[in-house]
Each structure stands twice: as structure tokens, then as C-alpha cells.
C-alpha positions in Angstrom: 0.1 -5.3 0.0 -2.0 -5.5 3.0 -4.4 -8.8 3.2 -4.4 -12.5 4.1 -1.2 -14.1 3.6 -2.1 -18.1 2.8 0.8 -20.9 2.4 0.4 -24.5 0.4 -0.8 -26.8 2.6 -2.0 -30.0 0.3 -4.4 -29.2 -2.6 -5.6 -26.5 -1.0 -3.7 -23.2 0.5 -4.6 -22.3 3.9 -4.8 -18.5 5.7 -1.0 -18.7 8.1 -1.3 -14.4 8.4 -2.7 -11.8 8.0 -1.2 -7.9 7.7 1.1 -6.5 5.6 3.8 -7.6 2.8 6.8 -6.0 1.0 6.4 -6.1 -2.3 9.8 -7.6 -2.4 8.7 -10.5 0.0 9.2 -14.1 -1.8 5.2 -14.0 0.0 3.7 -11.9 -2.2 2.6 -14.1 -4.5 0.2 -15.9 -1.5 -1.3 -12.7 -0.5 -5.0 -12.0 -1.2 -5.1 -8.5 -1.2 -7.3 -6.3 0.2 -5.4 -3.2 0.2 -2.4 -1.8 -1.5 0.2 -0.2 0.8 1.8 3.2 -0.4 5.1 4.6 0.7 6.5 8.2 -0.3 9.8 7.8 -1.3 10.1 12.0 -1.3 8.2 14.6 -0.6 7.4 18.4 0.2 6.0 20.2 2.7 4.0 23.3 1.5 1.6 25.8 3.5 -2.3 25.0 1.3 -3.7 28.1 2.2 -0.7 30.3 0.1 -0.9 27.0 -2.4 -4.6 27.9 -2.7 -4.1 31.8 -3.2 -1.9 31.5 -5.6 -4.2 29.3 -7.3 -7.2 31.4 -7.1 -5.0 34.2 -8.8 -4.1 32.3 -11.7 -8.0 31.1 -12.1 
């Protein structure tokens, strides 16, 4: 997650951070997210204008 990372502080949390957490992180849970990270575990490379040929034949 990617937002302001806040830690106890009294009654009320305060901001400590702000950037990006793991969603493994024991922080996560203090995060007020403003955007989720991705991350590609696997991928392929392929060449869009054959991709889009081939799709045009098929149409």
C-alpha cells in the first residue's frame, strides 16, 4: 500500500511516514491508503501490433 503510515501515540494516532508498505509489514494495519501497490510476479513480453492483427483476423 502506498499512503500515510500513522503509529499510537495516546488516544489519538499520529502521521510518523509516509510512502510505501509491504503488505507483509506488521505496519500495514496503520496505513491510510491512498494507493495500492502492484507487483508482477510473472509475465510476457509480446509484440501488440502482431497481438492486434491476429486479433483483427479473428473479428
Amino acid at each position: 500500500m502506498h499512503g500515510v503510515v500513522y503509529q499510537p501515540a495516546g488516544v489519538f494516532p499520529v502521521m510518523c511516514d509516509a510512502g510505501g508498505v509491504a503488505f507483509e509489514s506488521r505496519r500495514l494495519p496503520w496505513v491510510l491508503a491512498g494507493q495500492l501497490i502492484m507487483e508482477f510476479q510473472e509475465f510476457t513480453i509480446v509484440d501488440l501490433a502482431a497481438e492486434h492483427a491476429a486479433y483483427l483476423k479473428r473479428a
